[in-house]
N, C-alpha and C positions, 0 to 999 in steps of 0.2 A: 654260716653264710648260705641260708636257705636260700633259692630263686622262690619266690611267689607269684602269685596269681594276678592278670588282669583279666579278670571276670569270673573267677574261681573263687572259691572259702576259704582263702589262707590267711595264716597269721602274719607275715611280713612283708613287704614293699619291696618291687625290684626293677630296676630301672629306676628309681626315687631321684628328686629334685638333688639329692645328697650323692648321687653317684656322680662321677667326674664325666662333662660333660662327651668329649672327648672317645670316651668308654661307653658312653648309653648302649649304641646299636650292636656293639660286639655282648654285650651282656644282653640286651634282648635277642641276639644270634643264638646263644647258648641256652637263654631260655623258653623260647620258642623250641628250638632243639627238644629239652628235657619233657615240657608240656606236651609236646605233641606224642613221644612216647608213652609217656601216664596216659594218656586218652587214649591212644591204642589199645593200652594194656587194661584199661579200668573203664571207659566211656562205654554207653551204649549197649546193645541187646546181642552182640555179634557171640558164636562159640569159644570155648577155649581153642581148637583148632584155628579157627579163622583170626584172632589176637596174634598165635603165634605166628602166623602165616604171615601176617603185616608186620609185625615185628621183623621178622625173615628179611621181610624187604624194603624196610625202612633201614637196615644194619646193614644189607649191600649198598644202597644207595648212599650212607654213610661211609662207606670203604671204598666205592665210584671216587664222592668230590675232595675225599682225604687222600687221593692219589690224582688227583687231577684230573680222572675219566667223568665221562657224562651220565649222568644219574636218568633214573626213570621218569623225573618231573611230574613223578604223582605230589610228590610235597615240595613241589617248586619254592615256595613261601616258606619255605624253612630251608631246605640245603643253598639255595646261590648267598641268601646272608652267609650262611653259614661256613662254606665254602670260601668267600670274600675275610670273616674272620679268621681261618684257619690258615688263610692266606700272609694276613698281615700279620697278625699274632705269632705265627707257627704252633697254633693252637696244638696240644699233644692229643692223640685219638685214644690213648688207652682209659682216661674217664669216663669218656663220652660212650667204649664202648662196654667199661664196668658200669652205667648207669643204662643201656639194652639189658645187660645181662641179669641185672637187676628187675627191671620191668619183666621178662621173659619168667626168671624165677618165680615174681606174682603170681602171674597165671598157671603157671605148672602146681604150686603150691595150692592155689587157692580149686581149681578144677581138680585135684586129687584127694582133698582135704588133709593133705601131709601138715602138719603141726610142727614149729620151732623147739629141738629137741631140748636146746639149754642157749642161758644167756650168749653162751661165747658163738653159738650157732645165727645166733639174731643179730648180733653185732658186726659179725663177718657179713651178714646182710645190707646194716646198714655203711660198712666198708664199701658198698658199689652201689648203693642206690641213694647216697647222702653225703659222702666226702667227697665223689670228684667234682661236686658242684663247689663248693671250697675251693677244691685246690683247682681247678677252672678260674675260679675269680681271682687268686693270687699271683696267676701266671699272667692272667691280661694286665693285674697292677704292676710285675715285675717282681713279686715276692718269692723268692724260690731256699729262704731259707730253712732249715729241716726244723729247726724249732718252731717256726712261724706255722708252717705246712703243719706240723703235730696239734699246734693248738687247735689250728682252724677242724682238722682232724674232730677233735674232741667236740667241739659247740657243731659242727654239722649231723655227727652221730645222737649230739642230747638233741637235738631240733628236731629228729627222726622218731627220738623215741619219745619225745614228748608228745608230736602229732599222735603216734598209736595211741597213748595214753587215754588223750584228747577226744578220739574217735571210737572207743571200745564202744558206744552203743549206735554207731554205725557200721562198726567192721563187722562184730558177730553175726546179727543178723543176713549177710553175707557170706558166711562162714569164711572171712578174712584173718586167721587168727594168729596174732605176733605176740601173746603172752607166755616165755618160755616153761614146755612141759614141766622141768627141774624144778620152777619156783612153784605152781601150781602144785607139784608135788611137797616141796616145802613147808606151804601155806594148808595144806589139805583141803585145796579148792577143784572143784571140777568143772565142767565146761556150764554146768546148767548154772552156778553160782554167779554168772552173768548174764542173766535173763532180764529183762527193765523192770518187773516184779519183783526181785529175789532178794530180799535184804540178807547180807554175808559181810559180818564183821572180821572171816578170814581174808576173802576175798580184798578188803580192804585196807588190812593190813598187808597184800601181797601188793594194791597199786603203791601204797605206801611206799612198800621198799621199792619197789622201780621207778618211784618220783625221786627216791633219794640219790638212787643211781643214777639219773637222769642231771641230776644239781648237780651235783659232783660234777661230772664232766662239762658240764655248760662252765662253773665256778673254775675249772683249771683250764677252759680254752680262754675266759674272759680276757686274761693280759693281752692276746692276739687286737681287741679293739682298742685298746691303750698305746699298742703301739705302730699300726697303722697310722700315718698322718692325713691330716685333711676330714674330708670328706667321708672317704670309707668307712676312716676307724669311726667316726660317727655314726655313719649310717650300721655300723657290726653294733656298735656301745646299742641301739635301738633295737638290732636283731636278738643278741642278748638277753636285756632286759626284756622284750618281746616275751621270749620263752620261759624266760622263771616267771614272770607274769601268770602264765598259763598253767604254770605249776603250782603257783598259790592258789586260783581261783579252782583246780580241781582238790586240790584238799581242804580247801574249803567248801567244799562241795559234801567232804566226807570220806572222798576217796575211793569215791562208787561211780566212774563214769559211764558207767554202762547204765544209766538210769538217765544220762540226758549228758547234749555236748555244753561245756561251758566253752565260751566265745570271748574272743577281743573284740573292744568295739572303741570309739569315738570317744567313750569317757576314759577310757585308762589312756589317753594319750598324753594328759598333762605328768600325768604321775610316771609315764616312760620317762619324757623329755626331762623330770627330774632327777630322777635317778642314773639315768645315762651320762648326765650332768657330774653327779655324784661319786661317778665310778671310781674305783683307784685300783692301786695294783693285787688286791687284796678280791677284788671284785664284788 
């Protein structure tokens, strides 16, 4: 249960004709919220100092209208929705403030060039920069059960690692790097083995296995859109197939994304909408 992009490069729909009407502006509340931190933390020419420093103050002005005090009305257009959700919802703060702590880590990571030591170190990553947007959305539909919360769990963490995947020949070039040290070691791949020149058959074999890691979890959050009703579980069955979508067209790629991003576009829409069709509990 990714939030995406209106006017961003992302792969799924949010606020979609498929969300309950009812729910639109509390989910554009939460994701305006999330976006405007990722532009903080990622947008524009500003320092790693100056990122954290808005960060800083985007996180008390979140702690301000989460206690009912007056905020600094620099991001007016995102805390009084926001604030208004949290109101009627009882929206809970601790995602919102594991999805700061999240963006915050970017920046410290990426301006130190610190390196993801092992899978499990990347995963507790994506634990605050990818699930409480999940379990965000399950709270405003009333889903609070721990099975339900786990699955969502599981498709928000593969939705995370599929974007890395997805993006390795825009991340590097950034020195953005989410490929765990451990497996690089595994693979006996090194950093230059992702270069847009460098053909690496290890290399390949290492996105290999963290697409498969990646299936895996998306295949065991899958029942979560099965058994959502209406609309939602609809619009998940989309998010879903979304994502392994993106997973087939990078191994058919080769398994080399650091050579170019492969994209969702306009044609693979029929073949979602089939497949989502399709689904069962089996996924």
């Amino acid at each position: 249960m990714q939030l995406s992009s209106v006017g961003h490069d992302e792969n799924f729909p949010v606020a979609s004709w498929l969300s309950p009407p009812t729910l639109r502006p509390a989910v554009l509340a939460v994701y305006h919220f999330a976006r405007t931190a990722d532009d903080l933390a990622d947008e524009g020419d500003d320092t790693a100092d100056a990122r954290l420093d808005n960060l800083a103050a985007y996180r008390a002005d979140l702690l301000a209208v989460a206690n009912a005090q007056p905020h600094s009305s620099r991001w007016r257009a995102v805390f009084e929705p926001l604030a208004q959700t949290i109101r009627q919802h009882q929206l809970p703060l601790q995602p919102l403030l594991d999805l700061l702590d999240a963006f915050d880590q970017d920046v410290r990571y990426t301006a130190s060039g610190t390196r993801y030591a092992s899978q499990t170190e990347l995963l507790d990553y994506c634990r605050r920069s990818a699930n409480p947007v999940g379990r965000l959305l399950l709270h405003l539909y009333g889903i609070h059960d721990p099975a339900l919360v786990a699955q969502s769990d599981q498709i928000c963490t593969a939705l995370q690692l599929i974007n890395f995947w997805q993006d390795v020949s825009v991340d590097v070039p950034r020195q953005r790097w989410y490929i765990p040290q451990d497996s690089m070691t595994l693979f006996g791949v090194t950093e230059d083995d992702f270069q847009p020149d460098r053909p690496s058959p290890s290399a390949s074999q290492l996105i290999a296995h963290q697409l498969a890691l990646a299936r895996a979890m998306m295949q065991q959050g899958a029942p979560l859109a099965l058994a959502l009703p209406g609309r939602v579980g609809w619009e998940l069955r989309l998010v879903v197939q979304g994502g392994l979508r993106v997973l087939e067209k990078i191994q058919r790629q080769g398994c080399a994304p650091w050579r170019g991003r492969v994209r969702s576009s306009a044609v693979d829409v029929p073949l979602l909408l089939w497949r989502a069709l399709c689904m069962r509990q089996t996924a």
